[in-house]
C-alpha positions as CSV (number, residue, x, y, z in Angstrom):
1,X,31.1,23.2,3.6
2,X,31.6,19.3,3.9
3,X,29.0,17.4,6.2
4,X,31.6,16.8,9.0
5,X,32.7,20.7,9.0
6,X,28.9,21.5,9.3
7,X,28.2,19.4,12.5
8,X,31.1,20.8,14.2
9,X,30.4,23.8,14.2
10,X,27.0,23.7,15.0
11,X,28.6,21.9,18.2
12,X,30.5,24.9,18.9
13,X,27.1,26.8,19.8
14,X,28.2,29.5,16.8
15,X,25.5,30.4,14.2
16,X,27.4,29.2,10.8
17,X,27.5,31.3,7.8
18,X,24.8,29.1,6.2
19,X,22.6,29.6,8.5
20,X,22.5,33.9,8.9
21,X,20.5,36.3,7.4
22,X,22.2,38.8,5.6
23,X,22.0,41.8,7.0
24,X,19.5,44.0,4.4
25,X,17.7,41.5,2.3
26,X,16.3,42.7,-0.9
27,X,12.6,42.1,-1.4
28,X,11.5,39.1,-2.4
29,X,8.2,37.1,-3.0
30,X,6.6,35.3,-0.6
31,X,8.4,31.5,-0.4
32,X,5.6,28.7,-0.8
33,X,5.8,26.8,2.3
34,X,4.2,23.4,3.3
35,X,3.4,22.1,6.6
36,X,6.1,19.5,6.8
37,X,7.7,17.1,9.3
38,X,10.6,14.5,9.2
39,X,11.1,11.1,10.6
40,X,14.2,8.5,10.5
41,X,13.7,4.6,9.7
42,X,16.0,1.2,9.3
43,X,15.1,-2.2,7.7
44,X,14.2,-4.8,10.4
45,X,17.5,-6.6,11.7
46,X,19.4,-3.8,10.5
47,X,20.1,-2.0,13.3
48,X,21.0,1.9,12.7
49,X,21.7,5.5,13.9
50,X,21.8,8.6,12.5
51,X,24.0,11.0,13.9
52,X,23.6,13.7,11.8
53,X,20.0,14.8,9.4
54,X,18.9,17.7,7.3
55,X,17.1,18.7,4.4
56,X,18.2,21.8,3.4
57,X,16.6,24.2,2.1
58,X,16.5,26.8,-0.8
59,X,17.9,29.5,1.7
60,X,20.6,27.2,3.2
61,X,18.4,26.6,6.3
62,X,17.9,23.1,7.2
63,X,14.7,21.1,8.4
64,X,16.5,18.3,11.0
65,X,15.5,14.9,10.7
66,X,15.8,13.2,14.5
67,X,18.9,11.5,14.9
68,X,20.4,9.8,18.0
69,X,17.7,6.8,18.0
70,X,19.1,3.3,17.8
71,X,16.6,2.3,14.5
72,X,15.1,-1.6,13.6
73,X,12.0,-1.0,12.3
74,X,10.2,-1.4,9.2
75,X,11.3,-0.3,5.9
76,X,9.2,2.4,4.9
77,X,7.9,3.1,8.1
78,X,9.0,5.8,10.6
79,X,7.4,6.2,14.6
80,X,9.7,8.8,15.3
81,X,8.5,11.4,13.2
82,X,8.3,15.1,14.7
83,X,8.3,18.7,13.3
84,X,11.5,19.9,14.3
85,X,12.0,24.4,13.9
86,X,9.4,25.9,11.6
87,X,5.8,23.8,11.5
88,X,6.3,25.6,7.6
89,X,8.5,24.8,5.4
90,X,9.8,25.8,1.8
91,X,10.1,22.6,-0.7
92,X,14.0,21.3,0.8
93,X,16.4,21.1,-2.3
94,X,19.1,18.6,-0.7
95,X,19.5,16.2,2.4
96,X,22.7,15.7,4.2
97,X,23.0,12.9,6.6
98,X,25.7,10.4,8.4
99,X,24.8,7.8,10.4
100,X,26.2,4.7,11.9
101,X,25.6,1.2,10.9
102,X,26.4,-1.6,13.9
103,X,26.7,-4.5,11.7
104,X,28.8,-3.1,9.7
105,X,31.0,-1.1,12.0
106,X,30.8,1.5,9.8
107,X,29.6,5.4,9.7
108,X,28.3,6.6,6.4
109,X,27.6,10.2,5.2
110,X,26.0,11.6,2.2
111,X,25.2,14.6,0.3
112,X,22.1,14.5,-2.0
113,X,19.9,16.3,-4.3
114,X,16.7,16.2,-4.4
115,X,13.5,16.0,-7.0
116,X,12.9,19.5,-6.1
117,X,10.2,20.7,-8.7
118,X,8.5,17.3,-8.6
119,X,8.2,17.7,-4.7
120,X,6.5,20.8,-5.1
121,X,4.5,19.8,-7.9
122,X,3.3,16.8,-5.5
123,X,3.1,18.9,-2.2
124,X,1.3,21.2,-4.6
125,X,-1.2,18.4,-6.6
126,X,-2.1,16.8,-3.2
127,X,-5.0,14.1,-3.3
128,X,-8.5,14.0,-2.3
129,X,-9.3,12.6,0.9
130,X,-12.7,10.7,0.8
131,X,-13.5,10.8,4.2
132,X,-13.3,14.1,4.8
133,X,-14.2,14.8,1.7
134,X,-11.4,17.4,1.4
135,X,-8.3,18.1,-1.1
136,X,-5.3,16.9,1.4
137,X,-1.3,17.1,0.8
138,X,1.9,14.9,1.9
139,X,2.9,16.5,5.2
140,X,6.0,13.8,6.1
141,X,9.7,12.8,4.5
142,X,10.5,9.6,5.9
143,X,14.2,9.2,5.7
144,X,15.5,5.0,5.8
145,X,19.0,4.1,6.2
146,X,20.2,0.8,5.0
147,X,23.2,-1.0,5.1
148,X,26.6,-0.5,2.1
149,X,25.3,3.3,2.6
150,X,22.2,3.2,0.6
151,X,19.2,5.8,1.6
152,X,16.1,6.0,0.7
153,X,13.4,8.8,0.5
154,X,9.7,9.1,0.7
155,X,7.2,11.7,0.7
156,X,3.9,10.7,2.5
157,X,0.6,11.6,4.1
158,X,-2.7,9.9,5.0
159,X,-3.3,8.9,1.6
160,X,-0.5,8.7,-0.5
161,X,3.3,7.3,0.3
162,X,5.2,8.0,-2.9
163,X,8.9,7.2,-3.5
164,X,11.2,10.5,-3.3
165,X,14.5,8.5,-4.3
166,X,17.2,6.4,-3.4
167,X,20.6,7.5,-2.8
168,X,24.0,6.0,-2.5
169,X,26.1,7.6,0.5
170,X,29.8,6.2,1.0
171,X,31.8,5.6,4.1
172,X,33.3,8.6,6.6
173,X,36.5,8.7,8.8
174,X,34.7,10.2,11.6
175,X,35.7,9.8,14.6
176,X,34.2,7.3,16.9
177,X,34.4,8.5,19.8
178,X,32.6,11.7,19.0
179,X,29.4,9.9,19.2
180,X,30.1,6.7,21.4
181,X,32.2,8.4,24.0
182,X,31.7,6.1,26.8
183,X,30.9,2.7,24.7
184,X,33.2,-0.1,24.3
185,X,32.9,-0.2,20.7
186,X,33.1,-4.2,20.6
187,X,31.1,-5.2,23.2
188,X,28.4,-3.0,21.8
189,X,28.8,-4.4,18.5
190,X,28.8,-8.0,19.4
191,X,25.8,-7.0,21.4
192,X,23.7,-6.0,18.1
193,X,25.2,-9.4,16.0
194,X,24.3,-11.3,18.5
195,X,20.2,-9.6,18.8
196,X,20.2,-9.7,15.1
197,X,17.7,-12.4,13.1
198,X,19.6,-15.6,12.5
199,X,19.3,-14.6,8.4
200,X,21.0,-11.3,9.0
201,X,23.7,-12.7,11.2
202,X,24.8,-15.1,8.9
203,X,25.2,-12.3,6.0
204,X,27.1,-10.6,8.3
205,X,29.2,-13.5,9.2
206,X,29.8,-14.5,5.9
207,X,30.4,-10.8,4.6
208,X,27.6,-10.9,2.8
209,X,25.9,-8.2,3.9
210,X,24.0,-7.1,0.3
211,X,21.1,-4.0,-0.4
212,X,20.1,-6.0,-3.6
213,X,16.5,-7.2,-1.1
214,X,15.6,-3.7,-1.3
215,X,16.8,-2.6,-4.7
216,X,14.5,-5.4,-5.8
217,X,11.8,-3.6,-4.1
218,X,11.9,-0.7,-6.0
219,X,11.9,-2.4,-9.3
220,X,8.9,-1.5,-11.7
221,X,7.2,-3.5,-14.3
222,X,4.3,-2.2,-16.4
223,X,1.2,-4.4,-15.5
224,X,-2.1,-3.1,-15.0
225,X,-5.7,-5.1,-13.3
226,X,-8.4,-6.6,-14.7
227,X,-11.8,-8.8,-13.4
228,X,-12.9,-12.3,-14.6
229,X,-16.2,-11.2,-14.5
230,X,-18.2,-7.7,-15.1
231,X,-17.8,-6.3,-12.1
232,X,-17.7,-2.7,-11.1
233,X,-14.4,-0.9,-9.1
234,X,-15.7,1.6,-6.9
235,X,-12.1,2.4,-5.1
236,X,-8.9,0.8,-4.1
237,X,-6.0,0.1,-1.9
238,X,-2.4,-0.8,-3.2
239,X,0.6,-1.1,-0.9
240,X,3.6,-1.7,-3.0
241,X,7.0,-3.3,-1.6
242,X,8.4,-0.1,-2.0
243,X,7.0,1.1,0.5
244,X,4.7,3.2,-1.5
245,X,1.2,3.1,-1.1
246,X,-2.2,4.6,-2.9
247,X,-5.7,4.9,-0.9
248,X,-6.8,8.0,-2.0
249,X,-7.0,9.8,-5.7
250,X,-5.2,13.0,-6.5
251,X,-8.4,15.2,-7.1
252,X,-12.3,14.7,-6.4
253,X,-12.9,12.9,-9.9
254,X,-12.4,8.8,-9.5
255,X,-12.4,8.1,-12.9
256,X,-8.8,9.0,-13.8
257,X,-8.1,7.1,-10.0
258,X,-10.0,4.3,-11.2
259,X,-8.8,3.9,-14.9
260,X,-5.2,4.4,-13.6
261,X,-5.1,0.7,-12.5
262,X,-6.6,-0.9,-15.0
263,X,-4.5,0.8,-17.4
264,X,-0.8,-0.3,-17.8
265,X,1.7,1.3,-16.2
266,X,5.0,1.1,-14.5
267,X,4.7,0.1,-10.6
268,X,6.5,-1.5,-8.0
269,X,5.2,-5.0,-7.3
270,X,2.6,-5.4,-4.8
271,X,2.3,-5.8,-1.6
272,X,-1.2,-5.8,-0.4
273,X,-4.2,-5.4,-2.2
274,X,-7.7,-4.5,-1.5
275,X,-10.6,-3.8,-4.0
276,X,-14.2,-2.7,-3.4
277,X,-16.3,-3.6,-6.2
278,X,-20.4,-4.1,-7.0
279,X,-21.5,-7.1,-9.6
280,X,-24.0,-6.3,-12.0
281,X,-27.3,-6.9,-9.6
282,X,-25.7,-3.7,-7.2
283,X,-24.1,-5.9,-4.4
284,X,-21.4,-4.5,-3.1
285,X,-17.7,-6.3,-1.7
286,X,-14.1,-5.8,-1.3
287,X,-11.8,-8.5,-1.7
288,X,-8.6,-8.1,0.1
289,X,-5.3,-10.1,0.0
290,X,-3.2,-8.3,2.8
291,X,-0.4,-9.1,2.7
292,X,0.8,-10.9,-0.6
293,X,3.3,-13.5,-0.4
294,X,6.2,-11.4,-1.1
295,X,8.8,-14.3,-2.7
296,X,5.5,-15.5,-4.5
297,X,4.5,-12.5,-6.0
298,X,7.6,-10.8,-6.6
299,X,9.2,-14.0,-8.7
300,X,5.8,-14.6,-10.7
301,X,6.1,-10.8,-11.7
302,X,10.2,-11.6,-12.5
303,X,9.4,-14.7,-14.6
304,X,6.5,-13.3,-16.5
305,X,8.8,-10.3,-17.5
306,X,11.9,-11.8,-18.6
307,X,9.9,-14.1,-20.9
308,X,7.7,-11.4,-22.0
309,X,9.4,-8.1,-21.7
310,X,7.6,-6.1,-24.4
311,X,4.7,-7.2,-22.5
312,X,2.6,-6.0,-19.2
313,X,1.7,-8.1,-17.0
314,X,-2.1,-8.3,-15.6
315,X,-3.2,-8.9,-12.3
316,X,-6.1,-11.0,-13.0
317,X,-8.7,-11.1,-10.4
318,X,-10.4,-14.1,-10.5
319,X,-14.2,-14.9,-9.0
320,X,-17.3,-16.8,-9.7
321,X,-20.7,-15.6,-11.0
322,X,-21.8,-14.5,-7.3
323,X,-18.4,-13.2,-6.1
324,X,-17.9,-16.3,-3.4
325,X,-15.1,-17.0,-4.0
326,X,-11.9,-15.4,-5.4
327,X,-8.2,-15.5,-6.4
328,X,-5.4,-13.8,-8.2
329,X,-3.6,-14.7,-11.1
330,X,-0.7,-13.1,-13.3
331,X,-0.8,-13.3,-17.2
332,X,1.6,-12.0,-19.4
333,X,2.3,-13.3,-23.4
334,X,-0.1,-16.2,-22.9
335,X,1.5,-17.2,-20.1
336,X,-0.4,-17.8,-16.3
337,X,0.7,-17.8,-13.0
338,X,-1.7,-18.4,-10.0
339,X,-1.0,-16.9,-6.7
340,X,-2.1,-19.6,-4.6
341,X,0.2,-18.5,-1.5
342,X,-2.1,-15.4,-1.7
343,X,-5.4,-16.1,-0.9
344,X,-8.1,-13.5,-1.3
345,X,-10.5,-12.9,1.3
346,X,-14.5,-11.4,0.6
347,X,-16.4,-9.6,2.6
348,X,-19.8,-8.5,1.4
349,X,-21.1,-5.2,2.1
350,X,-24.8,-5.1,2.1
């Protein structure tokens, strides 16, 4: 059943085929089931709204994902989130969505699979929450709608944000007046050009509306951090322009957590850091640049890469003998580039 087909007939009040029981189930193991809620978001200036969310899951039930909101937020980052049916749910296998972008004047849909064994083997793993000095587990899918029918996926919790996936929806002849029965369709729409940030309007004017801001964001490069001088990393914070995010480790023991990022691997680039670290005399201080200069950052990372590309990229963090002062710089092949748009702030901590 097609994406449209399902939505209208869940409007006609009938319980659809996907959705019964049958009548004498055979037994069956217990389904593993996480406590899991969903939550819509849009790109700031990129006004959205989704008309239609599920994830669905292995038994053809669906977890909803709020729609009706009118959505300019912040990529990455949903405030509408809410546990819609079940507070416990089995690892979703697919989402299905449509959803309405304004500037574009257009309703997209999509049907997509999902990472399904690596959700459960996160929801599973977890991290380890310091605070409360408990093993924790990603309790939110964050669902953001962009423009050119792009969607993107994230798993998250009070820890961890990790990247689920991003998926490419295409356009839909639904109806308009289905959803916007008492709107007139241009006034609204010139309505949302004309509240839109000067940089998105001209795209739009110039039918340049583009994704290739946020497929930038989830590029990866292998690069890794390392410290001027001998000092010791205790724990750390990396938001990544992504929208991923680490701040806690995945079990109890920090030294896998703590060799992780001074090891290379592929990431996203930055965009916030935050160290806490103690010199070799047992003082203790986190230096913090939040946020990054994104065009900064993101083009040092760019350059260093395509002129080394066999080669990571370190995140050199830079101080004097007494930690007073501090800054970042990127070294690949040789090569250094100081992030002086960045500057890195210390706070001592006894």
């Amino acid at each position: 059943m097609n994406l449209i087909a399902r939505i209208l007939l869940l409007a006609t009040g009938l319980t659809p085929t996907w959705a019964q029981s049958p009548a004498m189930p055979a037994a069956a193991p217990p389904v593993e089931t996480f406590r899991l809620s969903t939550g819509p978001c849009a790109a700031e200036g990129y006004p959205m709204t989704i008309q239609f969310g599920a994830f669905v899951r292995p038994d053809g039930k669906t977890m909803p994902v709020p729609a009706g909101h009118t959505l300019d937020g912040i990529w990455g980052l949903s405030n509408i989130g809410q546990v819609v049916g079940d507070e416990f749910q089995p690892v979703p296998e697919r989402l299905e969505i449509l959803y309405f972008s304004y500037l574009e004047d257009t309703f997209y849909e999509g049907n997509f699979a999902l990472p399904h064994e690596r959700l459960r083997a996160l929801l599973r793993t977890g991290f380890w929450h310091r605070r409360k000095q408990q093993q924790l587990t990603y309790e939110h899918l964050t669902v953001c709608v962009l423009p050119k029918g792009v969607v993107v996926v994230w798993l998250d919790g009070i820890g961890r944000q990790v990247l689920v996936g991003r998926y490419q929806g295409t356009r839909s002849d639904v109806d308009f007046r289905r959803f916007y029965p008492k709107s007139d369709r241009a006034a609204m729409l010139r309505q949302k050009l004309t509240a839109a940030p000067p940089a998105v309007r001209a795209q739009v004017q110039a039918g340049a509306l583009t994704t290739r801001q946020w497929d930038a964001y989830l590029v990866q490069y292998p690069w890794q951090v390392a410290f001027s001088q001998p000092l010791t990393l205790t724990s750390y914070q990396v938001n990544f322009l992504s929208g991923e995010y680490i701040a806690e480790p995945e079990t109890r023991e920090m030294a896998p957590y703590l060799r992780a990022i001074r090891t290379p691997q592929a990431r996203p680039v930055p965009s916030s850091l935050t160290f806490a670290v103690a010199d070799e005399a047992g003082h203790k201080y986190t230096l913090r640049a939040s946020p990054l200069d994104e065009a900064e950052t993101q083009a040092a990372f760019q350059q260093l890469h395509a002129a080394h590309p066999a080669a990571p990229v370190t995140l050199l963090v830079e101080t004097d003998k007494y930690v007073k002062a501090a800054s970042f710089v990127l070294e690949s092949g040789g090569q250094r580039i100081p992030l002086t748009k960045s500057p890195v702030r210390i706070t001592a901590l006894n």
